[in-house]
C-alpha positions in Angstrom: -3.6 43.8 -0.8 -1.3 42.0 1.3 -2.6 42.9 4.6 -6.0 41.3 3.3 -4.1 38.3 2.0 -2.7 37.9 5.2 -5.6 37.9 7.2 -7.6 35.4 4.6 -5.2 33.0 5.5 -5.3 33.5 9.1 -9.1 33.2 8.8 -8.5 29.5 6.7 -6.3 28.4 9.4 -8.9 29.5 12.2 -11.7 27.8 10.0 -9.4 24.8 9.6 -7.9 23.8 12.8 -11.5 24.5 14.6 -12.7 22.2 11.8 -9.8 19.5 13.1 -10.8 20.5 17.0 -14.8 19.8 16.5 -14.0 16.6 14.5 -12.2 15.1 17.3 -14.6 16.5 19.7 -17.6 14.4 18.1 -15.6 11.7 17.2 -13.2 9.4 19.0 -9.6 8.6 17.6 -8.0 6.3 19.7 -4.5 5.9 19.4 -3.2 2.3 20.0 0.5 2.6 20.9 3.3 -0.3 19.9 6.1 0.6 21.8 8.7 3.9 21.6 11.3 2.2 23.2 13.2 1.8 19.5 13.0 3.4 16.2 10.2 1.9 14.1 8.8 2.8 10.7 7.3 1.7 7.4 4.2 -0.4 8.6 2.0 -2.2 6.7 -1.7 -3.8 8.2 -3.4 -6.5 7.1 -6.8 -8.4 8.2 -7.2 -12.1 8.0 -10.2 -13.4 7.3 -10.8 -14.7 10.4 -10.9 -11.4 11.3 -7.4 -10.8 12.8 -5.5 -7.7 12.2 -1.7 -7.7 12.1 1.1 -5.2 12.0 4.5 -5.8 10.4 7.1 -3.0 10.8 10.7 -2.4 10.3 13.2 -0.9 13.5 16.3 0.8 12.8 18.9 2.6 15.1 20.7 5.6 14.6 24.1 3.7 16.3 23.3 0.1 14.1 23.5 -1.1 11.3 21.0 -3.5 11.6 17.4 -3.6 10.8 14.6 -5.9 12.6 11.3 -6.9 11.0 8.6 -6.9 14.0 4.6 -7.8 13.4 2.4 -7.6 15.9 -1.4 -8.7 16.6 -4.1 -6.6 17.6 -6.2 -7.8 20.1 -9.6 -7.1 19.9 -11.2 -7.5 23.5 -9.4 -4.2 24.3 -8.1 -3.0 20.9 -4.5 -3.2 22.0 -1.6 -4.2 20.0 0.2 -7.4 21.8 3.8 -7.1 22.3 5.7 -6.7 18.9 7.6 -10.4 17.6 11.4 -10.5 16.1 11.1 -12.2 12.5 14.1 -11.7 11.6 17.2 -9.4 11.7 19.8 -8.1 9.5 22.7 -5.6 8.1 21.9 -6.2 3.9 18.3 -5.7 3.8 17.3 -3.1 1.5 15.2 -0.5 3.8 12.9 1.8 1.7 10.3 4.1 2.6 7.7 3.3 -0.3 8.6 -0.6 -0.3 8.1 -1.8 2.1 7.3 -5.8 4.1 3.9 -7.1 4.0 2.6 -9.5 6.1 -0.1 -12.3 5.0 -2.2 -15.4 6.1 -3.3 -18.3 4.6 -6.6 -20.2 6.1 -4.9 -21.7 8.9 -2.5 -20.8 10.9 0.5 -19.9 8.3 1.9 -16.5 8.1 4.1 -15.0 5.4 5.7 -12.0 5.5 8.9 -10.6 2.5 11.7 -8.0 2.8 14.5 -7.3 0.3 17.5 -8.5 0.8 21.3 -6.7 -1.5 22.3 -8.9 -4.0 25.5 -7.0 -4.7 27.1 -3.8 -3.5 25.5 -1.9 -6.2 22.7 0.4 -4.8 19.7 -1.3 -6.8 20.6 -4.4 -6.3 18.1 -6.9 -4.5 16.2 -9.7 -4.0 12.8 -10.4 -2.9 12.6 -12.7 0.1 10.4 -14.8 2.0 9.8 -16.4 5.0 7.1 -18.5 6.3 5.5 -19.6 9.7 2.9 -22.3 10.4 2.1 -22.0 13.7 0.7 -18.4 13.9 4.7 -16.8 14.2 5.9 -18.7 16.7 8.7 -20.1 14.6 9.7 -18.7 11.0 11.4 -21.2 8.2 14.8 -20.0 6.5 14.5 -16.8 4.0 13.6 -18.7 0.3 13.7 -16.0 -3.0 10.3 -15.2 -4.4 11.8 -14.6 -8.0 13.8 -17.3 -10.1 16.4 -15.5 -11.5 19.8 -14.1 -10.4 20.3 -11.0 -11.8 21.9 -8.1 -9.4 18.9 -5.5 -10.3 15.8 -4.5 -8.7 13.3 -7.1 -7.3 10.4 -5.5 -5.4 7.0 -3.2 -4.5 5.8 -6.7 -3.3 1.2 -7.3 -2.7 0.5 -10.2 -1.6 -3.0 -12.0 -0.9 -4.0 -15.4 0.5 -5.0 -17.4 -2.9 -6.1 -21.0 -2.2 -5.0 -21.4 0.9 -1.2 -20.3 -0.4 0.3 -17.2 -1.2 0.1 -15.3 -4.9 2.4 -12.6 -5.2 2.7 -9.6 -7.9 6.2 -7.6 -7.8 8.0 -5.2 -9.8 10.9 -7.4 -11.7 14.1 -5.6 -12.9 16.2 -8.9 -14.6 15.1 -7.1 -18.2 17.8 -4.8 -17.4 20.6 -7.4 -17.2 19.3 -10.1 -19.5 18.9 -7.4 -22.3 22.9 -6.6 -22.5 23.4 -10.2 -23.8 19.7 -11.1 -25.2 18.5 -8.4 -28.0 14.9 -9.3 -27.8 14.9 -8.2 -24.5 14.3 -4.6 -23.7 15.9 -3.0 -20.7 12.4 -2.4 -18.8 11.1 -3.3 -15.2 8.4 -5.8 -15.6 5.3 -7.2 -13.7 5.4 -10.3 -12.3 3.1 -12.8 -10.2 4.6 -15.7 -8.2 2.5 -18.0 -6.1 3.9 -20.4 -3.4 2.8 -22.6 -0.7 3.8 -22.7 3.4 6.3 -24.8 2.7 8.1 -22.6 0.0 7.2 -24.2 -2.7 6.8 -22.3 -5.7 3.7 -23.4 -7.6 3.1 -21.1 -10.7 5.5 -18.2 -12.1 4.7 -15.8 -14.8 4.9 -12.3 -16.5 2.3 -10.1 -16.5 3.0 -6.6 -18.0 7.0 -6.7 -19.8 6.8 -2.8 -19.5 5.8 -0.7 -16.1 6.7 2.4 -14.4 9.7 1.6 -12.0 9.5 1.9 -8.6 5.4 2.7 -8.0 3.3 0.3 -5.7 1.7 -2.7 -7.0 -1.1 -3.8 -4.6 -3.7 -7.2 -5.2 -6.9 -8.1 -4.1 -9.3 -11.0 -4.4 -12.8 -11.2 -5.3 -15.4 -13.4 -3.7 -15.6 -15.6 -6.9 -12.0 -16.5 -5.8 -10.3 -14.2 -8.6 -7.2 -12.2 -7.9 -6.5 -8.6 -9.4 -3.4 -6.7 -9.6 -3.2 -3.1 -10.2 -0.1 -1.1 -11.2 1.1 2.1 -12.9 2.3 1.1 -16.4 4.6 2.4 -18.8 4.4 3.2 -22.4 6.7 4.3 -24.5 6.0 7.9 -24.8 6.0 8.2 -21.2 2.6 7.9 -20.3 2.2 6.4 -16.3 -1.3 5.2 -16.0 -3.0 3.0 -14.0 -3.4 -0.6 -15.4 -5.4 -4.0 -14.1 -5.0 -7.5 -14.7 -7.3 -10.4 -12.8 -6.2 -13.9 -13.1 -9.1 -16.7 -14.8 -8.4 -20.2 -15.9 -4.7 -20.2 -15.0 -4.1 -17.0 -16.9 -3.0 -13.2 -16.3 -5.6 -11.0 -18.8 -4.6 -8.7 -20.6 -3.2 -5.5 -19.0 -5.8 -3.1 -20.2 -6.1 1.0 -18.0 -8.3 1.5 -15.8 -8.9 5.2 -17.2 -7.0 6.9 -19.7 -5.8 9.8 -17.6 -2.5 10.6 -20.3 -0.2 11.6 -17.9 3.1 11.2 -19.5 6.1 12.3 -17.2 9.8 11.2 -17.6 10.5 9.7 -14.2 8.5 7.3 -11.5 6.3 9.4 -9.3 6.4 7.2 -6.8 2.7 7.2 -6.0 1.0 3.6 -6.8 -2.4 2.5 -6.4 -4.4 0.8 -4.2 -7.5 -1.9 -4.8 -10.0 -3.3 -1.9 -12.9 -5.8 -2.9 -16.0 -6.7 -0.9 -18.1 -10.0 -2.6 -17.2 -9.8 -6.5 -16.8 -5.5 -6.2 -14.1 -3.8 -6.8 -12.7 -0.5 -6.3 -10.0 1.5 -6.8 -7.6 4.5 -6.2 -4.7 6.0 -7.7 -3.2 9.3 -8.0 -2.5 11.5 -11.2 -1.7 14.7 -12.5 -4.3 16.7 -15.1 -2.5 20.2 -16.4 -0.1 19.8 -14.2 -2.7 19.2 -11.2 -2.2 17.0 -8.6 -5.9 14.3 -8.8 -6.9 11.3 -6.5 -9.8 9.3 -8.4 -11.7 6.4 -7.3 -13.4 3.6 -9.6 -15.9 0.7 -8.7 -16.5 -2.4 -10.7 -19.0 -5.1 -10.1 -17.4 -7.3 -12.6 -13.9 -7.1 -13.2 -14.3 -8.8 -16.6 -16.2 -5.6 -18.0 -13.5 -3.0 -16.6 -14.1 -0.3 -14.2 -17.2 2.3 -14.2 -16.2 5.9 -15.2 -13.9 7.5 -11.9 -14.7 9.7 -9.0 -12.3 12.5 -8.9 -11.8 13.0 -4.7 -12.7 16.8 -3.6 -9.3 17.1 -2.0 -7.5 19.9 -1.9 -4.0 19.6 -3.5 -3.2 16.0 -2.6 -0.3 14.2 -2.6 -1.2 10.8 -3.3 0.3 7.8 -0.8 -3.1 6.7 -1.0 -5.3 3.5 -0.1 -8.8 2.0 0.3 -11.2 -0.3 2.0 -15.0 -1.4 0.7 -17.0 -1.5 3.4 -20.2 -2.8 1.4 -20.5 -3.3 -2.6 -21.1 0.9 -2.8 -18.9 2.3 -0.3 -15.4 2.6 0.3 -13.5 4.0 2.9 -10.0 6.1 1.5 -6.6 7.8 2.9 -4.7 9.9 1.5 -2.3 13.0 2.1 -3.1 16.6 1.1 -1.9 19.4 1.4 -3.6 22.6 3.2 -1.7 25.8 3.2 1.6 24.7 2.8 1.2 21.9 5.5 0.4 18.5 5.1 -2.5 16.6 6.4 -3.6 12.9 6.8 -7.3 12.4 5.8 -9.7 9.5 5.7 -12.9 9.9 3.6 -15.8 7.8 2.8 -17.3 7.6 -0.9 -20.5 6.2 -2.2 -20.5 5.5 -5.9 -24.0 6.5 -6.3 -24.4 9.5 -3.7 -22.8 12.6 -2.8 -21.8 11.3 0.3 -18.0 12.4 0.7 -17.2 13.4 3.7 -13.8 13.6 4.8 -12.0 14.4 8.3 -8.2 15.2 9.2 -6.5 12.4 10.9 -3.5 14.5 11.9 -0.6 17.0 10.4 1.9 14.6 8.6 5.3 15.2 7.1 5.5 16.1 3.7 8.9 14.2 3.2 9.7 10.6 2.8 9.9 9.5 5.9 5.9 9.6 6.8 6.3 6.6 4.1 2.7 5.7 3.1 -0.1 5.4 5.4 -2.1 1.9 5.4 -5.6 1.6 6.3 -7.4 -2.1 7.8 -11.5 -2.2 8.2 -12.3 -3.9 11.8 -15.5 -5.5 12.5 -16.7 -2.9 9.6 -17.6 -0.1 11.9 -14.1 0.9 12.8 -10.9 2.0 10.4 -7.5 1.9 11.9 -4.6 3.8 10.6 -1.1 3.3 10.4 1.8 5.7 9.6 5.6 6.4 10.4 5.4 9.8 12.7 8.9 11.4 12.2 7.8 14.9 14.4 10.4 13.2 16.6 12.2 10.2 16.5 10.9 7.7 13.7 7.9 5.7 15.4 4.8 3.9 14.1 1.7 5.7 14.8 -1.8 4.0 14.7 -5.4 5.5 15.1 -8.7 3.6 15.9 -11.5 5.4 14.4 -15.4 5.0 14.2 -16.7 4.7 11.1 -20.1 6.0 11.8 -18.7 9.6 11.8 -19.6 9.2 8.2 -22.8 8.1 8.9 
């Protein structure tokens, strides 16, 4: 029996890594290098709607102390990345590989990018901040803090989207914690918050959105064509249950946090595995990861009006994922996803393409990825609508950013 065993597996493995060679026989994945000359990790892409594509990224060094927050611009006469830009520099940031800085445009010519900054000696204790450039990154203003309080707790798991030519921002918000020792109708909870500002650091609207959410998964925000933003989280309630939860902003109000499907999964800790939302016109969709009888799901759900709620999920046909997912619409029916799963024991980066109304599914295996913490979470941009590039921290080595141009017609 274990003879046969053995050689089923060795067949799997023959079927799969021909699978991987014929893929990118048919189909071209271009790597676009940054640079190796330093340590880099935990990038995060993001698509103007001009049509630019930028890429932010921390460096580190094995004999430093400091860390360096880079972007960099993809230039798209020859699909190269330009040569990364210092933003800034520094020995207190708080450098984690699920939260990480996200870079942003507004209509013009103003970017704005965030990074956490310690507060206090203690561990979990630090600040959102931001810093904003009007003329494309060639000049940055001083740091400013997102949030308005001053507790020494948790500020973070920053999405941010270009709202009215400013900035809205939805964040994890740990001052409950503190405030709650000296105010007992306060419950020590992490909270949801949205903060919007303008270029010049202004802050222009402040309020909480959900006083109860999971702790330390990914928040991410999205805006619809009819100019309404929506933030998606894992919540928190109070028998443990971590599911994933919307709220769209109307009329200068948050609604009411409602799930987006009632998946029960109750589990005592964060799993560190947040959600991700794209939009294209007024549709929406959406993909999380969650765990049914103690199996490990990705599902995807589609909206044409966020008002109503989200249409009855897709569960993915992966294999035994791990989540670190996220998602791009490419038309009102279609979204392209990534997410890691694991094959045998190894894990793999995959992009697939689902059609709310068809069976079309069809997946294909970027490349082997780590399994631990340091791959981070891989980030996906739609260019020109026919292409997908991909971004992760490859750790085979030395820690270095690794992107991959792909066709989209593969799926085709």
């Amino acid at each position: 029996m274990e003879n046969l065993l053995n050689i089923k597996n060795l067949i799997f493995y023959l079927v799969l890594y021909s699978f991987v060679f014929s893929c990118n026989q048919s189909v071209e994945l271009k790597e676009i290098s940054i640079t190796k000359e330093y340590q880099s990790s935990e990038p995060n892409l993001y698509t103007s709607i001009n049509g630019d594509t930028y890429l932010s990224f921390i460096s580190t060094s094995d004999t430093s102390d400091i860390s360096k927050l880079y972007f960099s611009k993809l230039e798209l006469n020859n699909l190269e990345w330009n040569s990364p830009s210092l933003i800034n520099s520094s020995t207190d940031w708080f450098v984690n590989w699920a939260d990480f800085p996200r870079i942003t445009t507004n209509n013009k010519k103003g970017i704005s990018v965030h990074f956490l900054e310690k507060s206090s000696s203690e561990t979990y204790s630090y600040d959102i901040k931001v810093m904003n450039s009007k003329d494309e990154g060639n000049s940055w203003n001083n740091p400013m803090k997102l949030h308005n309080d001053n507790t020494k707790t948790e500020h973070g798991f920053v999405s941010t989207v270009n709202y009215n030519n400013n900035f809205l921002s939805t964040y994890l918000d740990g001052r409950q914690n503190e405030l709650a020792k000296e105010n007992k109708n306060l419950k020590p909870q992490m909270t949801l918050r949205a903060t919007s500002y303008n270029i010049d650091g202004v802050i222009l609207m402040d309020k909480l959105i959900d006083n109860k959410v999971c702790d330390c998964c990914q928040t991410d925000i999205a805006l619809t064509s009819d100019n309404s933003p929506i933030t998606v989280y894992r919540d928190r309630s109070n028998n443990e249950t971590r599911d994933i939860y919307y709220s769209y902003y109307k009329n200068s109000k948050w609604s009411t946090p409602l799930p987006v499907f009632n998946d029960n999964w109750i589990i005592g800790g964060c799993p560190v595995n947040g959600p991700a939302i794209s939009t294209f016109n007024n549709s929406s969709s959406l993909i999380w990861y969650t765990e049914i009888d103690g199996e490990s799901k990705i599902k995807i759900a589609f909206t044409d009006d966020i008002t109503k709620g989200f249409d009855d999920p897709i569960l993915i046909n992966a294999n035994n994922p791990l989540g670190r997912v996220d998602i791009e619409m490419i038309n009102e029916n279609s979204s392209i996803i990534s997410y890691m799963d694991y094959i045998n024991d190894k894990a793999y980066l995959k992009l697939q393409k689902i059609d709310r109304y068809t069976d079309i599914n069809k997946s294909i295996i970027i490349d082997e990825i780590s399994n631990t913490r340091s791959s981070g979470f891989p980030k996906i941009n739609i260019i020109d609508n026919d292409k997908t590039i991909i971004s992760w921290t490859d750790s085979s080595n030395k820690l270095y950013v690794k992107t991959i141009l792909f066709n989209n017609s593969y799926f085709d």
